[in-house]
Residue, then its C-alpha position, 0 to 999 in steps of 0.5 A: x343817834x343818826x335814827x334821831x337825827x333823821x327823825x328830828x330832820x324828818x319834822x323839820x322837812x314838814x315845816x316850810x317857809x319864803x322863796x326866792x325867784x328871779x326878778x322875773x318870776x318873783x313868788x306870787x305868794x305875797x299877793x293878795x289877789x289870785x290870778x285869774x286863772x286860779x280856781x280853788x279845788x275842793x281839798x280839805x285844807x281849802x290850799x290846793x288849787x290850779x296855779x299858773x303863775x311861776x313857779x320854782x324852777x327845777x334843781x336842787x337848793x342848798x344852805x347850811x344850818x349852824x348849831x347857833x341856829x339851832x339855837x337861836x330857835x329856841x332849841x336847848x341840848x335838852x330838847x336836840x341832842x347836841x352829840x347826834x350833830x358832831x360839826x358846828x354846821x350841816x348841809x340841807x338840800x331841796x330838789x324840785x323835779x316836776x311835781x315831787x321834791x325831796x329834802x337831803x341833809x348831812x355834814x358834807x355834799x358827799x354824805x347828804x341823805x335823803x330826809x322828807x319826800x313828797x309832791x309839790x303844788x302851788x295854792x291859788x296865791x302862788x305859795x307852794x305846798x309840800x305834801x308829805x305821806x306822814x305829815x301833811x301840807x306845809x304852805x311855804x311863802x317863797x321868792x327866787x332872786x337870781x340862783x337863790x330861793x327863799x321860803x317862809x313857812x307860813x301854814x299851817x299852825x303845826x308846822x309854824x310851832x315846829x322849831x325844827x321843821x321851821x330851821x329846816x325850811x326856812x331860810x335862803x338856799x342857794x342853787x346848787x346846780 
């Protein structure tokens, strides 16, 4: 049961969304225009590129996802297996260091297991991109507001259709350090 839940938290990690920064360095992702100081690479998905706006601070962010949650994604006991998740809520956890993250997750901080792990850029707009070695690039529109982080998975069409990966990422997560 715990390797179905680590596998289902592991898909739910490949899906990303909206951020929160401070006032002053709100997530440029919203803006149309790129900086000029951003130029395009040549990746295959055309998202990665040279980014010298702000970015999310180091540390780690934290939020609770409930089975109402889980629910309210459309998620039935058919499709997630409701005796896997033993409590009415559990933590997630994002740590950013440099240019790698990693997501944690478990029923309480003394129990948080490391989930999905990848490195981390942002695109010419300011949103970050998650890479994964097992699933890609997840675009994720964020914000920082004070010590909390916002992100909106926006890309790409996999990660938008995985309700899972979408509960796991979406959201705002409060700093937890």
């Amino acid at each position: 049961m715990k390797t179905l839940i680590v596998i289902a938290l592991t898909a739910i990690t490949a899906s990303l969304a909206a951020c929160s920064s401070d006032d002053t360095s709100r997530g440029v992702a919203d803006q149309s225009t790129p900086p000029a100081s951003a130029t395009e690479s040549t990746s295959s998905e055309g998202t990665q590129a040279t980014y010298d706006g702000p970015t999310i601070p180091e540390g780690a962010y934290r939020k609770e996802v409930t089975r109402d949650d889980i629910k309210k994604a459309g998620l039935s006991p058919a499709d997630f297996d409701y005796r896997t998740w033993p409590r009415e809520h559990a933590i997630v956890t994002y740590r950013f260091e440099g240019d790698s993250w990693t997501q944690f997750w478990g029923f309480s901080e003394s129990t948080l297991t490391p989930g999905s792990s990848g490195t981390l850029s942002y695109d010419n707009r300011g949103r970050l991109i998650l890479s994964e070695p097992c699933c890609g690039e997840t675009v994720i529109r964020w914000k920082r507001t004070g010590g909390k982080l916002t992100m909106k998975v926006t890309g790409p069409e996999a990660a938008l259709a995985d309700p899972m990966g979408k509960i796991m990422r979406d959201g705002t997560y409060a700093g937890a350090e």
